[in-house]
C-alpha positions, -999 to +999 in steps of 0.1 A: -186-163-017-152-165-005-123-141-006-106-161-029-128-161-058-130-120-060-128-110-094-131-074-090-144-047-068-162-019-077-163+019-060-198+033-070-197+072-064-206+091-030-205+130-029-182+153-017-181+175+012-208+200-005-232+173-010-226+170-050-224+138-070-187+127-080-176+130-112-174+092-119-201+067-127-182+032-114-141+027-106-133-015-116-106-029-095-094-062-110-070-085-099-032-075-105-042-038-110-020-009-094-037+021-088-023+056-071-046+080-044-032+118-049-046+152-036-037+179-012-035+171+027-073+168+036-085+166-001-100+126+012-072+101-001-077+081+035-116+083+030-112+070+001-097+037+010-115+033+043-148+029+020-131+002+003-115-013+036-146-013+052-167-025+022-194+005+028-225+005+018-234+042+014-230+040+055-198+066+057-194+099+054-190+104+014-222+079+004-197+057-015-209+018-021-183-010-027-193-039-048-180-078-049-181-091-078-210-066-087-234-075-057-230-058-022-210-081-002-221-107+023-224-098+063-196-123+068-174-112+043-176-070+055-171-086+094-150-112+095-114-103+093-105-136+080-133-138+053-121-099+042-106-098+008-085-064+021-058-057+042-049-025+055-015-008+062-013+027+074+018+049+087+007+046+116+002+009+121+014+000+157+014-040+173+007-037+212+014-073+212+045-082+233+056-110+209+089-114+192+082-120+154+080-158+153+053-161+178+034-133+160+035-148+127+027-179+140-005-171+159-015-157+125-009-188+107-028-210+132-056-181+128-061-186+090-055-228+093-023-227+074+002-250+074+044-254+073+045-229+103+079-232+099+088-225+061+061-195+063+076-177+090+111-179+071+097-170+042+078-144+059+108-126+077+127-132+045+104-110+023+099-086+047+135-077+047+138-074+010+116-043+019+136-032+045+174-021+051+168-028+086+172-062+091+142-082+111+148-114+131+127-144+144+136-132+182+130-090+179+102-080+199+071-067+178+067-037+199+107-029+194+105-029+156+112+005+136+085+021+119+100+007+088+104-026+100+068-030+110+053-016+079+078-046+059+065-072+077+031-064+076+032-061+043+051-094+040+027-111+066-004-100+046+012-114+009+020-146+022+003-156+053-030-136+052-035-138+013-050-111+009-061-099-028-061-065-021-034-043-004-047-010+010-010+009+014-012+043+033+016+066+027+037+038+037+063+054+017+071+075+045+081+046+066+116+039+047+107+010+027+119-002-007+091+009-028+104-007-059+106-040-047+075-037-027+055-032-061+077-058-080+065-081-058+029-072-054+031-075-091+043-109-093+021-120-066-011-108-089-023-085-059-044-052-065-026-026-045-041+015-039-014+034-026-024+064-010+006+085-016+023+119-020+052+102-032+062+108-072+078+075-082+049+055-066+021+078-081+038+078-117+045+039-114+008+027-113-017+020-141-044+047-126-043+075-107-074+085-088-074+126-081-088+135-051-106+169-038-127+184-014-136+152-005-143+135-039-129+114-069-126+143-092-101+129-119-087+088-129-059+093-151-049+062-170-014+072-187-003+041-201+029+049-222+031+081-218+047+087-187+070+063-189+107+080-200+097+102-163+090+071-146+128+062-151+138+098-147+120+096-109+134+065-102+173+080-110+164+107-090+148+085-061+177+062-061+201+092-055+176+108-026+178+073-007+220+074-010+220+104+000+194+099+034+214+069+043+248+092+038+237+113+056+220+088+085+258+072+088+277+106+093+287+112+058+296+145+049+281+156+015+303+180-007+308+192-042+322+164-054+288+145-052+279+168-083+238+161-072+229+189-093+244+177-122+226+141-113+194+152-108+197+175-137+189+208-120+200+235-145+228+262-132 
């Protein structure tokens, strides 16, 4: 089966760190859905998403299967990076590679057999700064891009060169990217994307969020319409955090006559 014609994946429980069942009996991951990882530091957000990154087979440490389709995947599909319906970005994602970012793009094209090298570098670099304020060129060195920048163009690289169904996004947020636009265009791409994130805008702006404790799935929230009047609440809120950190980056000093209080609508 190729990557290609996934039509879901499927997280069948494992147990948490006292050996006891989670509290879930399968987790369906269809094309196009958005779902949120939350839970204290250590609670097993990351663990969570390796299982699905590395397609386990009840052969980590929580006892979690993934399923293709419903069947256990093939040996190809869970070793081959380019069979692999899942891509991976974490916080700390790092390229060694001394490349500037043309010839890094383009050794990835020729990897997956693509073609218009070209166009898909352009459009590449183009989408990656619509996630980023700082801009990325053809000629910047890989290993001189900010943390920012790398996590943009990975994300970028993985949408339109890799093709990757599903995003696995790991507190990415952190990083300085522009997290609206990042899941605008995930949506309109029709890629599943799990965030792993303590980030309230993000968590509150996917269809599920899957609680995480001691290790285990122990709540999937599916709030629909309910959240939605805070969802645009955050996002005010978010919008005025990221003036102020770029105010702030630039010198600016910030005074009374910002009224943030009153903005954010912190009572006196």
């Amino acid at each position: 089966m190729h990557r290609d014609q996934m039509s879901e994946i499927t997280v069948l429980p494992g147990t948490n760190r006292n050996g006891k069942r989670e509290g879930f009996d399968q987790i369906i991951i269809r094309p196009g859905d958005t779902l949120s990882i939350v839970g204290p530091t250590g609670s097993g957000k990351s663990a969570f998403i390796n299982d699905i990154e590395v397609l386990a087979q009840a052969d980590t440490v929580t006892g979690r299967r993934i399923l293709v389709n419903g069947v256990p995947p093939s040996d190809e599909m869970a070793r081959d990076p380019s069979k692999k319906p899942i891509a991976l970005i974490t916080q700390s994602t790092r390229v060694i590679a001394d490349l500037d970012v043309s010839r890094f793009l383009e050794l990835h094209i020729e990897a997956r057999k693509q073609t218009h090298i070209k166009d898909l570098i352009e459009n590449t670099i183009a989408l990656a700064n619509e996630f980023t304020g700082e801009q990325i060129t053809r000629a910047m060195s890989m290993t001189a891009l900010s943390g920012g920048q790398t996590r943009a163009l990975l994300i970028a690289d993985a949408i339109l060169i890799g093709r990757t169904p599903i995003l696995l996004l790991d507190e990415v947020e952190n990083a300085g990217i522009f997290k609206e636009r990042v899941i605008s265009c995930i949506k309109e791409c029709r890629k599943t994307v799990i965030f792993v994130t303590h980030d309230p805008y993000l968590a509150l702006s996917t269809d599920r969020r899957i609680v995480m404790s001691n290790g285990a799935v122990v709540k999937v929230l599916e709030p629909r319409e309910r959240e939605r009047a805070t969802i645009a609440r955050v996002s005010e809120i978010d919008d005025l955090l990221w003036d102020l950190r770029e105010r702030i980056r630039s010198g600016d000093l910030i005074g009374e006559e910002d009224a943030i209080d009153e903005e954010i609508g912190v009572p006196a």
